[in-house]
N, C-alpha and C positions, 0 to 999 in steps of 0.2 A: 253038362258042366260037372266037374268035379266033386267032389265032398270038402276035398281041402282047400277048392278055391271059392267054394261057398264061407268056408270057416273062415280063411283070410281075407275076406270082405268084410265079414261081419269086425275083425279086429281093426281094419282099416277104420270102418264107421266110428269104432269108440275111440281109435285116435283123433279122428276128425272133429267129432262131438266132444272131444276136451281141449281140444288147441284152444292155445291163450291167444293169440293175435292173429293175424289175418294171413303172413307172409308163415307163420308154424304151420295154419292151416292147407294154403294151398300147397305147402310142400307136401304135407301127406297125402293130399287128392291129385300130384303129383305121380307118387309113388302108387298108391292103388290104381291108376289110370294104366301107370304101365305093366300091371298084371294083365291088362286087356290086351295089348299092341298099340297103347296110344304114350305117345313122346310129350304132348303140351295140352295144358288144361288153364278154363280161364271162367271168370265169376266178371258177367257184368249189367249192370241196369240199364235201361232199354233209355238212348239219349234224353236231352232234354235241353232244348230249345237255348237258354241262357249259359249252360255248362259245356266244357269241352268234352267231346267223348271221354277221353285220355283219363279225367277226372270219376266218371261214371263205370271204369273196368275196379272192383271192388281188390280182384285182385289176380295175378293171371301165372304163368310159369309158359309165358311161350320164347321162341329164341329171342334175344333181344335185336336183331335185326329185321325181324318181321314184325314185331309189336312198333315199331320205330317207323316203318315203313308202311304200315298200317295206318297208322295214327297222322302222319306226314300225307297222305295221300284221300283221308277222308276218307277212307272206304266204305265207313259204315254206312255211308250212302247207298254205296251201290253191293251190298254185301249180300249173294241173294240167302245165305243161311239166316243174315238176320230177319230179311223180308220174308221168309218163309216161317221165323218162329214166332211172328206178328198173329197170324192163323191158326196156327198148330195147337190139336188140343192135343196130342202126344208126343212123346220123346220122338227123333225122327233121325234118320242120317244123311249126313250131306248130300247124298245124291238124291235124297228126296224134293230137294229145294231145284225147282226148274228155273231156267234160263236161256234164253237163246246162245246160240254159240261164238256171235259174231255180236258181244256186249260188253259195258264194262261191268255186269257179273262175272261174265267168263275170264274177262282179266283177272277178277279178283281172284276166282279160285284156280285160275293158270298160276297166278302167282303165287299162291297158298303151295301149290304141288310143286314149285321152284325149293321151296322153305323146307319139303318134306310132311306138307298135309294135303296128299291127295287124299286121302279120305276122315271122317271125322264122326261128331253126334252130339247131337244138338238135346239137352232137358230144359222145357223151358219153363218157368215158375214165374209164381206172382204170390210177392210178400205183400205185408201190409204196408208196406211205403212203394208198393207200384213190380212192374214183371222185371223178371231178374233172368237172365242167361246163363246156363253152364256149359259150356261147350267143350267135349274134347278131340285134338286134333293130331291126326298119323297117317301110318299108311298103311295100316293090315286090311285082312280080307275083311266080309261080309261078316256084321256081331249076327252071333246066334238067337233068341231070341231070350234066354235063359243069362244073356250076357249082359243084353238092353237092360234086363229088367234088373241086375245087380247096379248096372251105371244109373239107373233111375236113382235106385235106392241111394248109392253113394251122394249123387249132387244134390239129393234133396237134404241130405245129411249135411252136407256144404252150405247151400244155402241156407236151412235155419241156424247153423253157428255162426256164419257171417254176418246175417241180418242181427242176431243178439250181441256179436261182438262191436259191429258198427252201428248200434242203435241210435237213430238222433242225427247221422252222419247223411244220411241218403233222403235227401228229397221224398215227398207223401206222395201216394198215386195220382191225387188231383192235378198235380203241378206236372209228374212225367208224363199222362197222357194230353194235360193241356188243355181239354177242351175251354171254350168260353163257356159264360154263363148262360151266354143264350140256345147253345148247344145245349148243355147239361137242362134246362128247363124245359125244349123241345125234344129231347129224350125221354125225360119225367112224363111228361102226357102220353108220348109212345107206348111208355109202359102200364100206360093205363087205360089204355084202347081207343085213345081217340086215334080219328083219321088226319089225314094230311088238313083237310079242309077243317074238319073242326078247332085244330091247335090253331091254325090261322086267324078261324075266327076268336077263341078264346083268348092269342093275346094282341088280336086287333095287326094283323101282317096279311102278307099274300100267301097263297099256297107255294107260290114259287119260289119264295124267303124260305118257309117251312124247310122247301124239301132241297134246297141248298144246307141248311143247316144240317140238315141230317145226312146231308151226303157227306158235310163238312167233318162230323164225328166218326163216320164211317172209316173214313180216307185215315183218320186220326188214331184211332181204335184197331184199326190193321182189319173190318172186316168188310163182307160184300151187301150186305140187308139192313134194315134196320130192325128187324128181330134181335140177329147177332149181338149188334150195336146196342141194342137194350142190356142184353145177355149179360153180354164182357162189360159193360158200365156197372150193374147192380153186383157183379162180382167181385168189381173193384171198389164196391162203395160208393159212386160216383151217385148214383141215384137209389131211391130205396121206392118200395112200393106203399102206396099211401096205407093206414091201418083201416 
């Protein structure tokens, strides 16, 4: 990578990190995106149960035909980039997120590459009111790795002005990832070694309650274990280890 397109990132960043409002800012994460080859960039918190997506996209610069038709169509459901930054402990590009080919994944991003985002890159963060997506979306080649690590740098710079700018506005982790209570307490002894059978007996259930609930937060949590599922709760606050 260049010198001077390392320089112009970094002045990217300090416009970014003074934008006054949300639509100042994604304009410039806008404009720094297309020093990469990417055309649309978008800021959004991971659904939530009682809220419309549409309400949880913080704030985005994609075409307004496809944000329209995105939103109209639920995709987020079936969106495999987002299903894929559920897991992801790193930044990743869209062809990393698998999918069958005959799904309505592959619709989605057949129709992504209709709009002009066959290809794209996913950062995905977690603020202190729960995970946050930066995604940007085009059609150049393969980022170098020198490029990744500048678009890390930018959306991480995105989202902490965001989250300071919308503070108060976005829902707290506990609420976007949901668990119940009786999850979040059958996790709580997880992380403190008990076994399947002993939480059972500690809060007087069966093991087969147990290890529903815990698959129940797993499924919730976007992981495959219940190590995981410890992991990404006490990361998020959701649970803490006893003193």
């Amino acid at each position: 990578m260049s010198a001077s397109k390392i320089n112009s990132t970094f002045d990217w960043i300090e416009r970014i990190d003074t934008a006054q409002t949300p639509g100042e800012l994604i304009a410039e994460l806008a404009k720094a995106a297309a020093q990469f080859g990417f055309d649309a960039v978008a800021i959004a918190a991971f659904p939530h149960p009682d809220i419309p997506f549409e309400q949880r996209v913080l704030a985005h610069h994609w075409p307004n035909g496809w944000f329209e038709h995105y939103m109209s169509q639920n995709y987020i459901e079936a969106d495999p980039v987002f299903r894929h930054s559920k897991t992801a402990l790193r930044p990743f590009e869209w062809s990393e997120a698998r999918y069958e080919k005959k799904s309505k994944f592959a619709q989605v991003m057949n129709e992504a590459a209709e709009f002009g985002f066959s290809t794209g890159f996913c950062v995905p963060t977690l603020t202190p009111s729960g995970p946050v997506n930066v995604a940007f979306g085009g059609s150049r080649s393969e980022l170098s790795r020198e490029e990744k690590g500048m678009l890390h740098l930018l959306a991480n710079y995105a989202q902490y002005r965001i989250t300071e700018l919308l503070a108060g506005k976005i829902k707290s982790v506990a609420e976007v990832l949901h668990l119940s209570p009786r999850e979040r307490e059958v996790l709580q002894w997880c992380a403190e070694g008990k076994t399947s059978e002993g939480i059972a007996e500690a809060l007087g259930i069966s093991t087969h309650t147990v290890l529903t609930h815990i698959g129940g937060a797993c499924r919730k949590l976007g992981t495959r274990s219940r190590t995981a599922a410890v992991a990404k709760a006490m990361n998020a606050g959701l649970i803490k280890l006893a003193p």
